[in-house]
FINU-907921 format. One record per residue (C-alpha): residue in three letters; residue number from 1; x, y, z. Coordinates in Angstrom, 3 decimals. Example, Ala and Ser with C-alpha at 12.3 -4.5 7.8 and 13.67 -1.06 7.14 Angstrom:
BEGIN
{aa:ALA i:1 u:12.300 v:-4.500 w:7.800}
{aa:SER i:2 u:13.670 v:-1.060 w:7.140}
This chain:
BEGIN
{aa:UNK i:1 u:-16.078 v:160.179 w:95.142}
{aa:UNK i:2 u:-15.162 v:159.253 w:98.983}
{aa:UNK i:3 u:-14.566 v:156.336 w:100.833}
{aa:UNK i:4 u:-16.699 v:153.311 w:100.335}
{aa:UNK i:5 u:-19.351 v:153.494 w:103.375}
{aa:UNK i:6 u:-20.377 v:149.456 w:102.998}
{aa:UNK i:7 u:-19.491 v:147.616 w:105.841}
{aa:UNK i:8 u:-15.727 v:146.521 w:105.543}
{aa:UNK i:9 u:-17.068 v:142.910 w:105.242}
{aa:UNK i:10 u:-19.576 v:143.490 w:102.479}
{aa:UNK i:11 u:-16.617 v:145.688 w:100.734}
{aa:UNK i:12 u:-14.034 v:142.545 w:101.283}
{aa:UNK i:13 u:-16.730 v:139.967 w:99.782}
{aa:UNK i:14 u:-17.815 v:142.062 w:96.650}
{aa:UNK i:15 u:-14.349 v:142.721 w:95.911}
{aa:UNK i:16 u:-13.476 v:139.002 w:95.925}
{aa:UNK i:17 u:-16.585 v:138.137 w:93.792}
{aa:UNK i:18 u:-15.743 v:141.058 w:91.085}
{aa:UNK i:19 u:-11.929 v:139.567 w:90.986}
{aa:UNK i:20 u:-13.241 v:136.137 w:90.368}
{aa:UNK i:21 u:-14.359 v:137.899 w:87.018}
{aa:UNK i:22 u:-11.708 v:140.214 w:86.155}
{aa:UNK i:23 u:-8.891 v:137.922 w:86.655}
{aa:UNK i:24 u:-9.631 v:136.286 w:83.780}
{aa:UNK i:25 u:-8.744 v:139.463 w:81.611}
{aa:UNK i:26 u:-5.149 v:140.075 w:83.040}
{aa:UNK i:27 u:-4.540 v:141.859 w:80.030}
{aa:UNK i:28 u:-6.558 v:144.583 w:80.787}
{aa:UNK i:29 u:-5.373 v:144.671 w:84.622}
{aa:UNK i:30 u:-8.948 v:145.280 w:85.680}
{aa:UNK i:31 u:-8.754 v:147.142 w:89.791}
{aa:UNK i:32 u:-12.387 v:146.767 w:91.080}
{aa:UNK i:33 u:-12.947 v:149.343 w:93.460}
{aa:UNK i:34 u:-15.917 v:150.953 w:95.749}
{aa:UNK i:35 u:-16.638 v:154.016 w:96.159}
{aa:UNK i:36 u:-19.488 v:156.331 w:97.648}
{aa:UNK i:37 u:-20.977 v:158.132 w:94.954}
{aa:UNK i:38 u:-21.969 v:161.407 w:96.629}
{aa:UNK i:39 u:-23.334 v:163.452 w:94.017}
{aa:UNK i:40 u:-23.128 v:160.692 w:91.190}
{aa:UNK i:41 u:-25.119 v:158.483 w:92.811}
{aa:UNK i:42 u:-25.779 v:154.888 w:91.584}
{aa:UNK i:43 u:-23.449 v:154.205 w:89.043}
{aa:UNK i:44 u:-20.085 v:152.349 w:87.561}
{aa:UNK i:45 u:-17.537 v:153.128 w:85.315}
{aa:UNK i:46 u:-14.378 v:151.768 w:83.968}
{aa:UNK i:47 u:-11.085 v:154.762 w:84.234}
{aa:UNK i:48 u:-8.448 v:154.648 w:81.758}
{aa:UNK i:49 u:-6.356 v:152.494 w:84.378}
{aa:UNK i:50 u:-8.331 v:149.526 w:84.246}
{aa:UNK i:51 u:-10.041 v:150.797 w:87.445}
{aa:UNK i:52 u:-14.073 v:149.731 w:87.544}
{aa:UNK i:53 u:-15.261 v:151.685 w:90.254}
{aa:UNK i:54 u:-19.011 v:151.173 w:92.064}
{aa:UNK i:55 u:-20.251 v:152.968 w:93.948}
{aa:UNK i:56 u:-22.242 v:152.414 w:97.523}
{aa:UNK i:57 u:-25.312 v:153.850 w:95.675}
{aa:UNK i:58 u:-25.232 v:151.288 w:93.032}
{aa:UNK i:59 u:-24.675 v:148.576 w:95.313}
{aa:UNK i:60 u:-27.456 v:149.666 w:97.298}
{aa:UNK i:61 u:-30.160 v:149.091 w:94.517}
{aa:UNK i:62 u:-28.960 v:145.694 w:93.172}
{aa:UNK i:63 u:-31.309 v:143.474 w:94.658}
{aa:UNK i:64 u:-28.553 v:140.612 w:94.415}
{aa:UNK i:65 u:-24.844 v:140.425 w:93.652}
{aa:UNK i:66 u:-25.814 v:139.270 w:90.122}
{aa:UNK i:67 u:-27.162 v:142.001 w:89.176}
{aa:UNK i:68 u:-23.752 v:143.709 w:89.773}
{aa:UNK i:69 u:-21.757 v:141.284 w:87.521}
{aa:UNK i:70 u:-24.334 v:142.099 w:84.914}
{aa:UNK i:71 u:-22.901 v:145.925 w:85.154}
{aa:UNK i:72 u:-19.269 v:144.391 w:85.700}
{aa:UNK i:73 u:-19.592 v:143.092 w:82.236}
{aa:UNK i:74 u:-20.858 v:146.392 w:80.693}
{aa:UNK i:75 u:-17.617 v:147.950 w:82.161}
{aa:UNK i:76 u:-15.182 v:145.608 w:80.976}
{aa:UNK i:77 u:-16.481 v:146.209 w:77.719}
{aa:UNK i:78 u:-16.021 v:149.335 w:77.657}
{aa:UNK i:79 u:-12.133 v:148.850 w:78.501}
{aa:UNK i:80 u:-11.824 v:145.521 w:76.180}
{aa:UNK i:81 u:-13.237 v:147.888 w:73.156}
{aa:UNK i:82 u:-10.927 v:150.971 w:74.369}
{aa:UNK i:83 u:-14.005 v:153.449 w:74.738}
{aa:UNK i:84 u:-11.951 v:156.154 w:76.649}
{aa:UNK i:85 u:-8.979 v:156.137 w:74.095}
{aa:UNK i:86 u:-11.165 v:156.388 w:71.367}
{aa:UNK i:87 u:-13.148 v:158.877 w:72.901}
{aa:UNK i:88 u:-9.958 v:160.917 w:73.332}
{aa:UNK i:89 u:-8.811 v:160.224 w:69.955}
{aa:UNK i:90 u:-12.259 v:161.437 w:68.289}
{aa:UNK i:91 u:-12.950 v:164.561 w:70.145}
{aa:UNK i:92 u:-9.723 v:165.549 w:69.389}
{aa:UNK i:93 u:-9.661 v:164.761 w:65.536}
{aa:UNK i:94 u:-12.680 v:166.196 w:65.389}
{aa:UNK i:95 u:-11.993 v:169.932 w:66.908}
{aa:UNK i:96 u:-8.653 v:168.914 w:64.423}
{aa:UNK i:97 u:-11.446 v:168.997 w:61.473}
{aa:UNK i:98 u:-13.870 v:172.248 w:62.710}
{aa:UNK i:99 u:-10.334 v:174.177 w:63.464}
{aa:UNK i:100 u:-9.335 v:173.353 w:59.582}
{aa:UNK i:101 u:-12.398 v:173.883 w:58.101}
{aa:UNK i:102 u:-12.918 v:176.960 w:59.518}
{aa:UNK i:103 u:-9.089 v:178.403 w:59.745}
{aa:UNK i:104 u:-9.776 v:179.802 w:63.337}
{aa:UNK i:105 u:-9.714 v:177.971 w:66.467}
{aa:UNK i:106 u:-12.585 v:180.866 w:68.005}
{aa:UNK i:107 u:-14.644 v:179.937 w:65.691}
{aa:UNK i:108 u:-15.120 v:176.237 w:67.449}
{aa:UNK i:109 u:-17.111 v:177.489 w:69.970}
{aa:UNK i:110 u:-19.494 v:178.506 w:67.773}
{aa:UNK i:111 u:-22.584 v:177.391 w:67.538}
{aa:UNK i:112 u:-22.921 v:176.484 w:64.058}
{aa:UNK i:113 u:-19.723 v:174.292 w:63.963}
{aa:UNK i:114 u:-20.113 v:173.160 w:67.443}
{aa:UNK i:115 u:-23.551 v:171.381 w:66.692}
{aa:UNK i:116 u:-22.745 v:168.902 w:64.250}
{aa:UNK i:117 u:-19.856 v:168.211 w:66.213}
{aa:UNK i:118 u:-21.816 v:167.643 w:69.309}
{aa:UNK i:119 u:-24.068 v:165.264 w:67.446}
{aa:UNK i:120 u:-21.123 v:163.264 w:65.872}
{aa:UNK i:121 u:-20.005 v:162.952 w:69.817}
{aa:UNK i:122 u:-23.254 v:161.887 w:70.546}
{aa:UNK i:123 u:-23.418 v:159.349 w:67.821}
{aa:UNK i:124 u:-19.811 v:157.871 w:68.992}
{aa:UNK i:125 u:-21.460 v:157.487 w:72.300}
{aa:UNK i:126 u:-24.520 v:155.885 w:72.015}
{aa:UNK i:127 u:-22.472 v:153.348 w:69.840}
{aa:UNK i:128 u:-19.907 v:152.451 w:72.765}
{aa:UNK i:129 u:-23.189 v:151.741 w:75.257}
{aa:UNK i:130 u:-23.884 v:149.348 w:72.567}
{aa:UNK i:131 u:-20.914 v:147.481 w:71.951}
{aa:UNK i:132 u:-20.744 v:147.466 w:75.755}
{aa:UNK i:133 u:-23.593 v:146.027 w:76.116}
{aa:UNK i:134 u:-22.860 v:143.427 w:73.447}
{aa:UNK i:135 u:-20.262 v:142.129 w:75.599}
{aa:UNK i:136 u:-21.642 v:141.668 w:78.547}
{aa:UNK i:137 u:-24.668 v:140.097 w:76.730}
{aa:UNK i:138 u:-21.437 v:137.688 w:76.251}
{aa:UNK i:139 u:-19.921 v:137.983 w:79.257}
{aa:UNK i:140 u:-23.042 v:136.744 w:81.184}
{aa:UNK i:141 u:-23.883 v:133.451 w:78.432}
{aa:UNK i:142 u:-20.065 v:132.680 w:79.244}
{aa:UNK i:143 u:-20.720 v:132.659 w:83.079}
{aa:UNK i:144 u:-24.353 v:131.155 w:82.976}
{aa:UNK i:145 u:-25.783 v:134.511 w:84.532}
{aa:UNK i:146 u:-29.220 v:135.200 w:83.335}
{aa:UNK i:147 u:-29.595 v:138.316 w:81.179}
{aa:UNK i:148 u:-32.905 v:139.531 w:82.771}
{aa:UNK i:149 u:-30.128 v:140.622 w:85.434}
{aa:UNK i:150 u:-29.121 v:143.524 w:83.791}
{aa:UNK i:151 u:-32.525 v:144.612 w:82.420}
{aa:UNK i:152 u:-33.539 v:144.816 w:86.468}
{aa:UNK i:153 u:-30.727 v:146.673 w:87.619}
{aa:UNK i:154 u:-30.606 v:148.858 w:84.158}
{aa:UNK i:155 u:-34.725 v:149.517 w:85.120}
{aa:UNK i:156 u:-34.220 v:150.849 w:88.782}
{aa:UNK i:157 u:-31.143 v:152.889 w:87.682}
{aa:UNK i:158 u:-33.831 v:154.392 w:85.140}
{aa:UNK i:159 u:-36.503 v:155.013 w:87.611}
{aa:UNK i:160 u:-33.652 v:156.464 w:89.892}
{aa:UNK i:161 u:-32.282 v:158.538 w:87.939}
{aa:UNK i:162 u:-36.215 v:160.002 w:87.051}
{aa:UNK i:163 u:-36.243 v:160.612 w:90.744}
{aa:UNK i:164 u:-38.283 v:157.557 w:91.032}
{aa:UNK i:165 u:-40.568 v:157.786 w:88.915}
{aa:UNK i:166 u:-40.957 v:154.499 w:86.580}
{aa:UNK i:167 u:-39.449 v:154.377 w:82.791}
{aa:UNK i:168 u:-41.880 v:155.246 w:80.394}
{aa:UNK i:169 u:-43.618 v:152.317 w:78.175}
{aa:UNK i:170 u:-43.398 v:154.667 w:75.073}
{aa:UNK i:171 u:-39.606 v:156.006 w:74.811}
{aa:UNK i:172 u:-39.756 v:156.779 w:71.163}
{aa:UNK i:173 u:-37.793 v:159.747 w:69.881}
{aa:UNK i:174 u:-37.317 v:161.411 w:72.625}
{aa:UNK i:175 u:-33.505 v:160.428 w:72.737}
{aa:UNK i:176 u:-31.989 v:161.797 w:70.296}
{aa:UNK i:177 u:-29.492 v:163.622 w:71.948}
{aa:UNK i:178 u:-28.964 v:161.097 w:74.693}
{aa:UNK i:179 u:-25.516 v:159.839 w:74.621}
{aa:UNK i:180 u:-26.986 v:156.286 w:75.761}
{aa:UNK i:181 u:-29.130 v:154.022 w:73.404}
{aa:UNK i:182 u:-32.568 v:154.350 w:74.303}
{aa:UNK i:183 u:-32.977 v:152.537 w:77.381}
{aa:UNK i:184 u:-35.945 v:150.506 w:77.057}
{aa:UNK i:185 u:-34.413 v:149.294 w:73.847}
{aa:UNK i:186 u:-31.316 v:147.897 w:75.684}
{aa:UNK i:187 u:-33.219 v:146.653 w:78.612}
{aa:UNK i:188 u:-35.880 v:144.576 w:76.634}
{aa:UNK i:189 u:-33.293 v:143.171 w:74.367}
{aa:UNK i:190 u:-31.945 v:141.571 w:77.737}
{aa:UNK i:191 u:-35.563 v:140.886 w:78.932}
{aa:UNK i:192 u:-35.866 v:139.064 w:75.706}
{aa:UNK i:193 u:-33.013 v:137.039 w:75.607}
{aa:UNK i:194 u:-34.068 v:135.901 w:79.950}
């Protein structure tokens, strides 16, 4: 990341909107910050500080600001559920388990332990998206925002991240290994509920 690139005023008045939000979860001492993406492009994600960072990329595809809070809600459920800690906490527990199992810590890169590893990571994964997504299903029916916000901003980051081109209609089993649920799933249950 580098230095936000928005305009300082734009930075100052997104800022002020996202605290609006994340005051109201002082436990968690939520930081909103911007930042240009560079090679990450659009995206957000909460840091084991309490730090949701945006970045200029993301910004620059919401077609309005409440299409951000929709995101801001995924984010602060990933730090209300404690996604990174847990994260931590299984990856290592789980080398823990391959390095007992197999009495030699070489043999974790190994292929043959390393894949069902891998796909219990996976697993743990696609179930934070979820749970984050369950709470800012909340998060927006607490603050009136419609939920057909986040299926529009979730369907250009999709097409963006295909390098444009649009989300396939027929996403079925294809995504196994994705670490995400599969995206037209999330984004129609929030069609759905709009």
């Amino acid at each position: 990341f580098s230095e936000s690139e928005l305009p300082p005023e734009r930075q100052r008045e997104l800022l002020a909107l996202f605290r609006q939000y994340t005051d109201r979860y002082p436990q968690w001492h939520i930081q909103p910050l911007l930042r240009h993406g560079n090679s990450v492009g659009p995206n957000a994600m909460a840091l084991p500080g309490g730090q949701i960072v945006f970045t200029d990329e993301l910004v620059g595809l919401a077609e309005d600001d409440g299409e951000l809070l929709a995101i801001l809600g995924h984010e602060i459920g990933h730090l209300e559920q404690r996604h990174l800690m847990r994260r931590v906490l299984q990856s290592s527990l789980l080398t823990v388990i391959v390095v007992t199992v197999t009495g030699d810590v070489s043999t974790v890169s190994s292929i043959v332990y390393a894949i069902p590893t891998l796909l219990m990571e996976l697993k743990y994964s696609r179930e934070f998206e979820t749970e984050a997504d369950d709470f800012a299903f909340s998060f927006m029916q607490q603050n009136r925002l419609e939920p057909v916000l986040f299926a529009r901003i979730m369907r250009r980051l999709e097409a963006a991240y295909a390098n444009g081109d649009a989300l396939e209609e027929d996403d079925s089993g294809g995504d196994f290994l994705s670490t995400r649920p599969p995206s037209l799933e999330r984004i129609r249950r929030f069609e759905k509920a709009g």
